[in-house]
C-alpha positions as a Python dict, from the first residue, in 0.01 Angstrom:
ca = {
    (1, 'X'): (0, 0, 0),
    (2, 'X'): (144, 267, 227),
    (3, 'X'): (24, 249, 583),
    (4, 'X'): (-1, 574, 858),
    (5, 'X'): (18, 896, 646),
    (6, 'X'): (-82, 1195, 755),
    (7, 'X'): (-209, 1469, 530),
    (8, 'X'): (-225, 1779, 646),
    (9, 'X'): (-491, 2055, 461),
    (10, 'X'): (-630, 2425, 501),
    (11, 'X'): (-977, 2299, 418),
    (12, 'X'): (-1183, 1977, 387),
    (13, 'X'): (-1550, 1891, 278),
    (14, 'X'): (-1588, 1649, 521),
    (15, 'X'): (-1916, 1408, 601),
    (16, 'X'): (-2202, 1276, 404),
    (17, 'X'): (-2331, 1688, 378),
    (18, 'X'): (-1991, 1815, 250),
    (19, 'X'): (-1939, 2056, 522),
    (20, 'X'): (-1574, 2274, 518),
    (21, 'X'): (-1409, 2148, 842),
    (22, 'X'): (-1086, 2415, 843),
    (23, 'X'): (-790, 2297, 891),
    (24, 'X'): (-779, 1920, 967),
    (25, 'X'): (-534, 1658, 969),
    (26, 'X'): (-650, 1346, 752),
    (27, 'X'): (-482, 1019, 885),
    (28, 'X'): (-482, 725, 632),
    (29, 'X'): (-440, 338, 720),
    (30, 'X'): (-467, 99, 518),
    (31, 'X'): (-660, 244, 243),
    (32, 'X'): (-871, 349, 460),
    (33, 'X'): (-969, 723, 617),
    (34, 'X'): (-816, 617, 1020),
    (35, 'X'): (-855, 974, 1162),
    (36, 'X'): (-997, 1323, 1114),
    (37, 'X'): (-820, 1581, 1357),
    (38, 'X'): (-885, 1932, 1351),
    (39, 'X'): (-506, 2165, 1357),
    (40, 'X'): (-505, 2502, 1491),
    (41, 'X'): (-367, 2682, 1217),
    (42, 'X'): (-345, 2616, 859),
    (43, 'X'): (-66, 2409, 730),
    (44, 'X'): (288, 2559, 615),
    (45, 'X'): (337, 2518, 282),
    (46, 'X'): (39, 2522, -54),
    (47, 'X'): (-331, 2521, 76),
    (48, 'X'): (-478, 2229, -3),
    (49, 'X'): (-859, 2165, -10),
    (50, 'X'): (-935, 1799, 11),
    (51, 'X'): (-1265, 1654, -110),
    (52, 'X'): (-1380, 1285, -211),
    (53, 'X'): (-1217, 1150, -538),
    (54, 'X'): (-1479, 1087, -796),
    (55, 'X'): (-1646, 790, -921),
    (56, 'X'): (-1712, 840, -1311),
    (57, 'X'): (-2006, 563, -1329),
    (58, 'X'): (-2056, 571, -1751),
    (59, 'X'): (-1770, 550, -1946),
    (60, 'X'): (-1620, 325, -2227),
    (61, 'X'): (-1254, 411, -2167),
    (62, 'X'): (-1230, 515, -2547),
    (63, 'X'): (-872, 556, -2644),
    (64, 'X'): (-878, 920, -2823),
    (65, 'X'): (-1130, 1140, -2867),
    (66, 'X'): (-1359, 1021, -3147),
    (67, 'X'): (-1400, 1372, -3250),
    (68, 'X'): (-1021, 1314, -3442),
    (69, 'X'): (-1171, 1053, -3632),
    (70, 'X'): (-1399, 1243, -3795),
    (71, 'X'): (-1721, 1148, -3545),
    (72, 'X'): (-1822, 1470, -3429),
    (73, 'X'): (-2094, 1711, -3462),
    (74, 'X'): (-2361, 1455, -3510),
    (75, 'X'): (-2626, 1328, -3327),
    (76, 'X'): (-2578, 948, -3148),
    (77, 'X'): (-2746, 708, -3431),
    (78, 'X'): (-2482, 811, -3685),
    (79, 'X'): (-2177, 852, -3427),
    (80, 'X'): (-2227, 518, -3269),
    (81, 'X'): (-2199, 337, -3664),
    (82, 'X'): (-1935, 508, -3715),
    (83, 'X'): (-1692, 443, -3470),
    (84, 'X'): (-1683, 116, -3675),
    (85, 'X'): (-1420, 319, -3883),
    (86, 'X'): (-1176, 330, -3544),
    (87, 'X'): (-888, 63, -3584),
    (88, 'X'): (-781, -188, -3331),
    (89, 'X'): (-547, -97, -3112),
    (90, 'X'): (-350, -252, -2848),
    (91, 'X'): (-605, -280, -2543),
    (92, 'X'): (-337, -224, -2238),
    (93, 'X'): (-234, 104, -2359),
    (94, 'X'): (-534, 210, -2534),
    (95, 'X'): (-733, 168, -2131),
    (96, 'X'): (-413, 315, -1976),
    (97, 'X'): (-442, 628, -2163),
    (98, 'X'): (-802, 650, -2076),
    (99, 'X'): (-756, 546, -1738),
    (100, 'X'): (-467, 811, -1687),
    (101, 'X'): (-707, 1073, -1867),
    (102, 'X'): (-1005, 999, -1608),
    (103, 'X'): (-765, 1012, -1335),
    (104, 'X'): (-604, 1352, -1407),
    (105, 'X'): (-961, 1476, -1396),
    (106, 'X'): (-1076, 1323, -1073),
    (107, 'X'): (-1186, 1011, -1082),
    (108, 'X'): (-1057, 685, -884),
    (109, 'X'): (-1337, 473, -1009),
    (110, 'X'): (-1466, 448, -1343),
    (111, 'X'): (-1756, 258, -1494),
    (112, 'X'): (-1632, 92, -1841),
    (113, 'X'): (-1911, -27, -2010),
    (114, 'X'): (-1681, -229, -2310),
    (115, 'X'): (-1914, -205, -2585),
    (116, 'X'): (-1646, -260, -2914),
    (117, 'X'): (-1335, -448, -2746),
    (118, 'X'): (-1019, -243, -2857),
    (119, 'X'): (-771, -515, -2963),
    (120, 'X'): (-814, -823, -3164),
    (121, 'X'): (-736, -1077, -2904),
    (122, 'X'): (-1038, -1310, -2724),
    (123, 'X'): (-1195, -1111, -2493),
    (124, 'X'): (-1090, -1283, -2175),
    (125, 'X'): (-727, -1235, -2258),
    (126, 'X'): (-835, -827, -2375),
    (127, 'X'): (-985, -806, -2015),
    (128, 'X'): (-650, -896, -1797),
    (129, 'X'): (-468, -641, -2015),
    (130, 'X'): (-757, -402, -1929),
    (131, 'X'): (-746, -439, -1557),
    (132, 'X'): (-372, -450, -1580),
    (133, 'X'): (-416, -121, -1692),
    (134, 'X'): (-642, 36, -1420),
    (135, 'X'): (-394, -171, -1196),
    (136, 'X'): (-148, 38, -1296),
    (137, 'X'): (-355, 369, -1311),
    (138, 'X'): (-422, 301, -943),
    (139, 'X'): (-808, 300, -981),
    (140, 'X'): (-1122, 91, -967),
    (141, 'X'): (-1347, -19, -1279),
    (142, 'X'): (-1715, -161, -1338),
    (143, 'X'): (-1645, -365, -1651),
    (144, 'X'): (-1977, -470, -1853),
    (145, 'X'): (-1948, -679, -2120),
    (146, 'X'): (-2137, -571, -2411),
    (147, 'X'): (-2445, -823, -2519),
    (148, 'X'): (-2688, -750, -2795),
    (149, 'X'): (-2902, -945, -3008),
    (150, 'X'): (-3088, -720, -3287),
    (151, 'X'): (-3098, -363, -3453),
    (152, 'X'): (-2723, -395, -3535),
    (153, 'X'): (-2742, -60, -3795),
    (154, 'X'): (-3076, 81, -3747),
    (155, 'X'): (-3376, 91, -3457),
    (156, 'X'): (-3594, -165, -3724),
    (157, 'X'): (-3540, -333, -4057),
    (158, 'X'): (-3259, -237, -4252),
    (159, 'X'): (-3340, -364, -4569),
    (160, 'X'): (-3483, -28, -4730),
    (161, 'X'): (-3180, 155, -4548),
    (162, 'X'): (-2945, -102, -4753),
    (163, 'X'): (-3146, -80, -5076),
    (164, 'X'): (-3107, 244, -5109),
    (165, 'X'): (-2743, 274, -5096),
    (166, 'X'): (-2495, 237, -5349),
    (167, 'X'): (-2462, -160, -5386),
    (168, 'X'): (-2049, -122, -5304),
    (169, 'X'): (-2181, 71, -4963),
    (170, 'X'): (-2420, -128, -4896),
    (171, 'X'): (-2208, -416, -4959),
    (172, 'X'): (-1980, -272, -4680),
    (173, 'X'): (-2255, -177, -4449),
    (174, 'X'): (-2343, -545, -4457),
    (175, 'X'): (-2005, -710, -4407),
    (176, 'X'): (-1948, -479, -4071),
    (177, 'X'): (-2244, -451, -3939),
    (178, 'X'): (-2477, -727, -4005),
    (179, 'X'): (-2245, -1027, -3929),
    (180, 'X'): (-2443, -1308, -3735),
    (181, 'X'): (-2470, -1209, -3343),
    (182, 'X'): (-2357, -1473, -3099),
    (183, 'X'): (-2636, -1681, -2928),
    (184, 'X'): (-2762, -1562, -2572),
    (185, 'X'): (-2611, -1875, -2438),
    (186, 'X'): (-2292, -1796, -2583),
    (187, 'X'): (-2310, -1447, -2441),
    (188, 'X'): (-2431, -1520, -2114),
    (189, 'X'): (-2120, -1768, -2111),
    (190, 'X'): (-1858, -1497, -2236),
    (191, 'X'): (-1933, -1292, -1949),
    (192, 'X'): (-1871, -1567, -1713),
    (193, 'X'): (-1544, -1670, -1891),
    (194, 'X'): (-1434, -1308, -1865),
    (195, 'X'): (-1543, -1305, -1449),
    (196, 'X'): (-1305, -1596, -1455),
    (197, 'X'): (-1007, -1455, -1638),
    (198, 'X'): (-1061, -1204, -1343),
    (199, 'X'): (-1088, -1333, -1054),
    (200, 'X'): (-788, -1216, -910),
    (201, 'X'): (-851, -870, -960),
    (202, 'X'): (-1044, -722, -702),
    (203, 'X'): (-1036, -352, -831),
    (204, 'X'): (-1264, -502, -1147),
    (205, 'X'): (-1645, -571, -1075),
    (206, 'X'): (-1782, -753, -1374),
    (207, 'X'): (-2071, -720, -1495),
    (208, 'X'): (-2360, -778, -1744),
    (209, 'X'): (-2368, -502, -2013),
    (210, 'X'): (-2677, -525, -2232),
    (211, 'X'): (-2634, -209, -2465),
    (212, 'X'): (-2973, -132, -2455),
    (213, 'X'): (-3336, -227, -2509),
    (214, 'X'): (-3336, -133, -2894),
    (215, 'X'): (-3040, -361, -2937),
    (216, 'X'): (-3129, -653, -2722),
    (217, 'X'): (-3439, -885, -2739),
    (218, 'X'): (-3687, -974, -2491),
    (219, 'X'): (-3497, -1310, -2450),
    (220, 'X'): (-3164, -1164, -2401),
    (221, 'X'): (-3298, -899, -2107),
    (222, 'X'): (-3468, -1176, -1925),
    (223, 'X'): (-3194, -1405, -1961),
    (224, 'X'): (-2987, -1177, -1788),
    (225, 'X'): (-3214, -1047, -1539),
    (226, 'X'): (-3241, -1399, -1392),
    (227, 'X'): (-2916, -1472, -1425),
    (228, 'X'): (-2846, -1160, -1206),
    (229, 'X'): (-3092, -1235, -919),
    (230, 'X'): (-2895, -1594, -921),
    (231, 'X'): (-2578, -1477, -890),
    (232, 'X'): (-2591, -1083, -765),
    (233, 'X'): (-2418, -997, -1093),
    (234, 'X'): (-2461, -621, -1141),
    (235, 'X'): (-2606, -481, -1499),
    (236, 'X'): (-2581, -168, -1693),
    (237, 'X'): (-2761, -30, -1983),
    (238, 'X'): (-2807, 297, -2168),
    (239, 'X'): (-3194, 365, -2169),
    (240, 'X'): (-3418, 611, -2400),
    (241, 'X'): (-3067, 810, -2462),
    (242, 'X'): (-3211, 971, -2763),
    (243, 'X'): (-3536, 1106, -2873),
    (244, 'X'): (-3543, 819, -3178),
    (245, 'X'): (-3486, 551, -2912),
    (246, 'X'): (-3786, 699, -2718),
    (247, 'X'): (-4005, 667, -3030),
    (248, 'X'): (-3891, 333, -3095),
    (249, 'X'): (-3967, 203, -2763),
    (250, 'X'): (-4327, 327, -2745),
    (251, 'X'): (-4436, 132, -3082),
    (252, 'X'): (-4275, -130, -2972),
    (253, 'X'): (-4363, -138, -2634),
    (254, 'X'): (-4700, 11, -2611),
    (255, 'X'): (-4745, -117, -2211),
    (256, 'X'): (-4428, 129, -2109),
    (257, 'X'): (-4101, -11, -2192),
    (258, 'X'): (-3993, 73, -1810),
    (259, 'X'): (-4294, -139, -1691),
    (260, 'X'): (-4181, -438, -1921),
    (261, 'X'): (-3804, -374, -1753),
    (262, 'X'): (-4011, -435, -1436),
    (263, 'X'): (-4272, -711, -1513),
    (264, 'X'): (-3943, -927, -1647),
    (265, 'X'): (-3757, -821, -1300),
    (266, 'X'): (-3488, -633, -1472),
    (267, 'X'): (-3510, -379, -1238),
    (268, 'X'): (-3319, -399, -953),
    (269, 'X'): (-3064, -272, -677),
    (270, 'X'): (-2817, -421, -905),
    (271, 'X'): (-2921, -202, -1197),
    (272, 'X'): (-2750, 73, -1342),
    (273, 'X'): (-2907, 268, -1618),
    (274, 'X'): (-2692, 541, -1834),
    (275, 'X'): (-2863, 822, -1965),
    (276, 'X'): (-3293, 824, -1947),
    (277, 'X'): (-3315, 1136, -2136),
    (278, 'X'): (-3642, 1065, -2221),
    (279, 'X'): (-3755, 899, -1921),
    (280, 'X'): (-4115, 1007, -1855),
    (281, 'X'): (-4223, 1055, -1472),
    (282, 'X'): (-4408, 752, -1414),
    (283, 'X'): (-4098, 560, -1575),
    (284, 'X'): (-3857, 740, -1279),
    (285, 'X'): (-4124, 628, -1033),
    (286, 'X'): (-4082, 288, -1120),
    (287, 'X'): (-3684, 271, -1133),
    (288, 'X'): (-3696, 465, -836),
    (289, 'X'): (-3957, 187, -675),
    (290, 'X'): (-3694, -99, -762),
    (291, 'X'): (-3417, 141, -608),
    (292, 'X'): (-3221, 100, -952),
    (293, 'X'): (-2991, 435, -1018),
    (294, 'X'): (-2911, 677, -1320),
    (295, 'X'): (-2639, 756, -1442),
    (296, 'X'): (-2654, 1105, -1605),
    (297, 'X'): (-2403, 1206, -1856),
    (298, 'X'): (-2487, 1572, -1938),
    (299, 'X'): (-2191, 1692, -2174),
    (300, 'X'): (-2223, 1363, -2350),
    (301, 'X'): (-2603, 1442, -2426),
    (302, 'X'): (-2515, 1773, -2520),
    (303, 'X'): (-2219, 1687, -2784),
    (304, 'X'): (-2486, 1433, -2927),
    (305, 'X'): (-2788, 1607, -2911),
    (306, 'X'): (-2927, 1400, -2719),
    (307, 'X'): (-3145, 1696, -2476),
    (308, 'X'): (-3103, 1690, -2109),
    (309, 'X'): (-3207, 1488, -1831),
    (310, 'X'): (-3473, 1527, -1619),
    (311, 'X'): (-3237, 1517, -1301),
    (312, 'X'): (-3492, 1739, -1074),
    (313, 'X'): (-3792, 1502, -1178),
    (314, 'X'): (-3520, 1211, -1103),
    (315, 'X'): (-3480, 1354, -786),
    (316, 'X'): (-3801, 1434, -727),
    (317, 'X'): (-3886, 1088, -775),
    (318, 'X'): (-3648, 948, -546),
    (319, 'X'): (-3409, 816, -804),
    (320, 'X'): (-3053, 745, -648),
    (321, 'X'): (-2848, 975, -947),
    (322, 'X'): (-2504, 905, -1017),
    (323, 'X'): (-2272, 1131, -1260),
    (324, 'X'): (-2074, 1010, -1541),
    (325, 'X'): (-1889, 1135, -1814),
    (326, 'X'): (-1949, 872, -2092),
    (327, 'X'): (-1591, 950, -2270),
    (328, 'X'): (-1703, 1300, -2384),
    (329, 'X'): (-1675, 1551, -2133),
    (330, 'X'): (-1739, 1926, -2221),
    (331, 'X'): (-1394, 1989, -2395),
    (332, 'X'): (-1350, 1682, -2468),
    (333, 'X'): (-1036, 1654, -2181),
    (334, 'X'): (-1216, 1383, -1914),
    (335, 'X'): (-1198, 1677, -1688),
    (336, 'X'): (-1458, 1528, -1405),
    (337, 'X'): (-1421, 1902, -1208),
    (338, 'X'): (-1580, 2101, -1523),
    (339, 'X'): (-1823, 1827, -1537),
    (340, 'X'): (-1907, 1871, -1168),
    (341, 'X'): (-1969, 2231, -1239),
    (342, 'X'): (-2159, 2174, -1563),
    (343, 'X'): (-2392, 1879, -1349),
    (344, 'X'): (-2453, 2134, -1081),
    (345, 'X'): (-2554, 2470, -1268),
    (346, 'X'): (-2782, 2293, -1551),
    (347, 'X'): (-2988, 2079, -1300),
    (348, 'X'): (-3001, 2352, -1030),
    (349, 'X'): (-3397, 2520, -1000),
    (350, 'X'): (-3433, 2865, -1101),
    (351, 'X'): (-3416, 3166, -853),
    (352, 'X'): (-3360, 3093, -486),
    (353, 'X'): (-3553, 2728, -518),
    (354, 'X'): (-3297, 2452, -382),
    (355, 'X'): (-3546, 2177, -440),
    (356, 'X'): (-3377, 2024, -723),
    (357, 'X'): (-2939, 2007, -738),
    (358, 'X'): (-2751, 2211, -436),
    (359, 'X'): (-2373, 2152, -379),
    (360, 'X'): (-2437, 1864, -172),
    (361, 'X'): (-2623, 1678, -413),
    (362, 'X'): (-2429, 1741, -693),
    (363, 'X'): (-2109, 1614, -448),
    (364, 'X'): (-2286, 1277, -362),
    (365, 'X'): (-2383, 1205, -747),
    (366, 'X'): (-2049, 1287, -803),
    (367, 'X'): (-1845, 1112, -556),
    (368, 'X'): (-2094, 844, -411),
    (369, 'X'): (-2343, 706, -604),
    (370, 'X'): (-2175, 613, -888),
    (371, 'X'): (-1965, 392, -633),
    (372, 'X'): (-2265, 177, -581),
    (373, 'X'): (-2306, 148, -954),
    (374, 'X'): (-1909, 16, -934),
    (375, 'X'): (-1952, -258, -681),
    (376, 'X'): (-1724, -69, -473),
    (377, 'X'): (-1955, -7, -154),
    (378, 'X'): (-1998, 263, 80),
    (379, 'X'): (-1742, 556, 33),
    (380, 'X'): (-1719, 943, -160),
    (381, 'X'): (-1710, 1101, 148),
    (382, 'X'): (-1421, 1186, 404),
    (383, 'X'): (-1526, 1054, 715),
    (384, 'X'): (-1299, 751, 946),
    (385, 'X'): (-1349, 446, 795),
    (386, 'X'): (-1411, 570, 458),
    (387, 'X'): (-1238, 472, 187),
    (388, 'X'): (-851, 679, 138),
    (389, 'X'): (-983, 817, -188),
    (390, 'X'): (-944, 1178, -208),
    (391, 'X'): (-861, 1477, -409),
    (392, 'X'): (-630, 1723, -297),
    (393, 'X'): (-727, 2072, -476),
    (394, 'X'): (-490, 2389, -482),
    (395, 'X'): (-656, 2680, -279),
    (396, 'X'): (-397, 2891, -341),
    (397, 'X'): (-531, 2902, -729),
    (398, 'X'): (-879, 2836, -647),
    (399, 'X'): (-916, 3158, -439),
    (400, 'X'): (-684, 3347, -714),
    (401, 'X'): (-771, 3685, -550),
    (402, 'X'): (-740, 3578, -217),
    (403, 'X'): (-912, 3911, -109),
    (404, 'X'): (-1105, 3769, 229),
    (405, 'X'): (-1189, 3419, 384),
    (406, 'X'): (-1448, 3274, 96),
    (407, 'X'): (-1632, 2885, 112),
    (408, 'X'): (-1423, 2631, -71),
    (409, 'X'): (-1816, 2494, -192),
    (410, 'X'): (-1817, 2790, -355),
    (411, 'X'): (-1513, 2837, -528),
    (412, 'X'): (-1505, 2479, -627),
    (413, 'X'): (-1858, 2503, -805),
    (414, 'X'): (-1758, 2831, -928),
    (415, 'X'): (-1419, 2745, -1095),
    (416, 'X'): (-1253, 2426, -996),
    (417, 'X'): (-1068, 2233, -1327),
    (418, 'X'): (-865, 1958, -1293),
    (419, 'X'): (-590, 2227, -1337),
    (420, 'X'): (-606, 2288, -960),
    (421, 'X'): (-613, 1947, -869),
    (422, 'X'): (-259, 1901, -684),
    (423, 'X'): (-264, 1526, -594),
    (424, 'X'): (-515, 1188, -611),
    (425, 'X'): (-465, 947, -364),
    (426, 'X'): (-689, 634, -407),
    (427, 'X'): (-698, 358, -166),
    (428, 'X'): (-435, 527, 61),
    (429, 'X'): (-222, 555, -257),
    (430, 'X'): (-73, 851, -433),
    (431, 'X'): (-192, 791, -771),
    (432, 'X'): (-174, 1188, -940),
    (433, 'X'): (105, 1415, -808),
    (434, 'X'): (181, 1752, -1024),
    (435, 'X'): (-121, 1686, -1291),
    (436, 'X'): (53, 1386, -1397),
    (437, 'X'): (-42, 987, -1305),
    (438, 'X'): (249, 859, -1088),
    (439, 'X'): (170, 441, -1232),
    (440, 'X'): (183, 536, -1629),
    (441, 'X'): (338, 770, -1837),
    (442, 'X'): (30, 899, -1987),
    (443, 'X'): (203, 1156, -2262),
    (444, 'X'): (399, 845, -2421),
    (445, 'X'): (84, 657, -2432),
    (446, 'X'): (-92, 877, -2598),
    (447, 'X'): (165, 921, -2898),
    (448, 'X'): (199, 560, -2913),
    (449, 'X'): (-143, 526, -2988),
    (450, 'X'): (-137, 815, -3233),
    (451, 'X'): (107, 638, -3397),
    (452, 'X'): (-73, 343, -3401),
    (453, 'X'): (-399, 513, -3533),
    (454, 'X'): (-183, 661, -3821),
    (455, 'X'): (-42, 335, -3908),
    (456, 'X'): (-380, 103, -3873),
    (457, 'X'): (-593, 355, -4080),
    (458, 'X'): (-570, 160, -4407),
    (459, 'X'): (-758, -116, -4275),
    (460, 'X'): (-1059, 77, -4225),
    (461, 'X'): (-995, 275, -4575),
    (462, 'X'): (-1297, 119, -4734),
    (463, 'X'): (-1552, 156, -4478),
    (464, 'X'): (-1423, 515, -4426),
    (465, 'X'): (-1465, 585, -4811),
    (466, 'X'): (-1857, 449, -4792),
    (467, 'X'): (-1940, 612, -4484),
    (468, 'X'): (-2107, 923, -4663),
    (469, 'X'): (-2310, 728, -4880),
    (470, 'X'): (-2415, 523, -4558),
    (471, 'X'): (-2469, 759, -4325),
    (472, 'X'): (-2683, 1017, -4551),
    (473, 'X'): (-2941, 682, -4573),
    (474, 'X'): (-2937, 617, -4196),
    (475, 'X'): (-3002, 969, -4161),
    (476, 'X'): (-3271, 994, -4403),
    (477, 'X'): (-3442, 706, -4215),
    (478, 'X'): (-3482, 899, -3883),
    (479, 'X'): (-3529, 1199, -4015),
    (480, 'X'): (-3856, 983, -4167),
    (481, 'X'): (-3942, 799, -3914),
    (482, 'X'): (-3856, 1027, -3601),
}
């Protein structure tokens, strides 16, 4: 880790309000933000805005875009099946590439919630070659282990969903999804194993990652919610993503399924929950009383259909919210600047209200919250002692007309890509100089694993040939029942 570097800029959002300093000096120590020093005139050279790095805090660090292999366009209960028809791939370089991807839009943090391990190896051994990877990137992770105990292909019984497929489909449908699921026990011990395997890496912050209520029993959720009061173990979970998972959750949990999270002390500081689409406002009330945070993806909801969150009644509530990208931002790219943008003007009130997102909001779900959610502490915002993670944005082409003195706030929620991002440092680290990751070679990773798509395609051949016949039944079931 370099030690005593000074970074001179034209601009800086400085302080937990985001507030443009001017020109200011930015000395870093030790990973750490040592100094803030105002300069009397801008800097020779490109005019650099810096502001906080981001802290993605929902992601799966998905290799490619799923949309290539065919899963796009549809809404979450017939992507999620079939990503099934995804290959293995070698877990270093398939989390490098995403790593590299995150980084180049923003983000020196990212949660990975591991849901379908990449590789074929034992997970333990899969997870060193996955922080070796973020090692590498330069950034932090939240790894959750996936754990789920029921509703492997459907929210309910799937025996009329099999019977009515075509007996080789459903034949298929039964060999990859509805394989035995390992005892809670065995679970709760996997996660441990993987802490283990990890111990050394203190830029990974394990933690339990039930998928969600409609895939994990009563048993499983308490298991793991005392397990996490014992041990301070953080969680994440999606919750009431979709409309269907909303519907499910209120026969099966006529009480409130939120209120069960709460009578079984699931709900916690240590809580993160991803999504809550159809949280209701007494629900946010309670996560908000038990000072768990959301996570709000709002380009993944939208490629899904999913709807939008309720961010102002979030806020409104008291909710901490974080922002994450969940793998699909709006074009698909990681690009955690557009997403910034995107979070700010769908959640902001109407007219000249500012009771729901303003800039400074939108900058703390951005950069801070989602740290929490991370294990990572207090940080995502440039202040001495703060953490040396920072982006370093090209004025020059964010105020393209240049025509008089404008605020950075709002030419970075008016137009700011990861295009004008000049460099990342994270930790006191330069991590991104020139749009390109300075630990991996991100364009060679990607073609390797291209190549390695291309080539490992035949073993999914089957399942890919069934999928229609499979996924017109699924669909015909919530189309029924929803």
């Amino acid at each position: 880790m370099q030690s005593d570097i000074q970074i001179d800029v034209a601009d800086a959002l400085i302080g937990p309000d985001y507030t443009p300093s001017g020109p200011v000096r930015l000395r870093l120590s030790g990973g750490l933000i040592a100094e803030i020093g105002p300069l009397d005139r801008a800097p020779d050279g490109p005019a650099h805005l810096a502001i906080p790095a981001l802290a993605d805090a929902h992601n799966h660090a998905r290799p490619l875009s799923t949309t290539s292999f065919g899963c796009g366009g549809k809404p979450l209960e017939l992507w999620l099946p079939q990503l099934a028809t995804m290959p293995a791939v070698d877990p270093y370089t398939a989390c490098a590439a995403s790593f590299a991807r995150s980084l180049r839009g923003g983000a020196t943090s990212v949660m990975v919630h591991l849901t379908r391990p990449m590789g074929q190896t034992p997970l333990p051994e899969e997870a060193r070659e996955i922080a070796r990877a973020a090692a590498n990137v330069g950034i932090s992770i939240g790894f959750a282990i996936s754990m789920r105990d029921r509703n492997p292909l459907i929210y309910g019984n799937h025996d009329a969903v099999l019977d009515r497929m075509p007996p080789e489909a459903a034949a298929i449908a039964r060999d990859t999804w509805l394989r035995p699921l390992p005892a809670i026990a065995d679970q709760m011990a996997l996660v441990d194993a993987v802490a283990e395997a990890l111990h050394d890496a203190p830029h990974v912050d394990v933690q339990y990652g039930p998928t969600g209520v409609q895939w994990c029993s009563d048993a499983l959720l308490s298991a793991i919610a005392q397990r996490s009061a014992r041990t301070g173990r953080r969680i994440h979970m999606h919750l009431l993503e979709t409309e269907p998972q909303r519907q499910w959750a209120d026969a099966a949990y006529p009480e409130g399924i939120v209120a069960r999270l709460a009578e079984i002390g699931f709900l916690s500081p240590r809580l993160t929950l991803a999504h809550c689409v159809w949280a209701r406002p007494e629900e946010l009330d309670l996560i908000a009383r038990h000072k768990a945070r959301i996570a709000v993806n709002t380009s993944s909801n939208l490629h899904l259909y999913s709807g939008l969150a309720p961010v102002p009644g979030m806020l409104d509530a008291g909710v901490d919210v974080a922002m994450g990208l969940d793998g699909c931002a709006f074009d698909e790219d990681d690009d955690g600047l557009r997403e910034l943008r995107l979070f700010h003007l769908i959640n902001h009130a109407p007219g000249f209200r500012d009771d729901a997102m303003t800039p400074a909001r939108a900058l703390r779900a951005a950069c801070r919250t989602g740290r929490a959610a991370l294990g990572l502490g207090d940080g995502g915002v440039l202040a001495p002692g703060m953490p040396a993670d920072l982006l370093l944005l090209d004025l020059g082409l964010l105020d393209r007309d240049a025509v008089m003195p404008v605020d950075p706030r709002d030419l970075l929620f008016a137009r700011a890509t990861s295009a004008h991002i000049a460099e990342i440092w994270a930790a006191g680290r330069r991590v991104l100089a020139e749009g390109a990751a300075t630990g991996v070679d991100l364009p060679a990773l990607e073609e390797t694993l291209r190549r390695d798509y291309r080539a490992a395609l035949p073993a999914t051949q089957a399942l890919r040939a069934a999928w229609p016949a499979i996924s017109d039944e699924i669909a015909d079931h919530y189309r029924g029942c929803c």
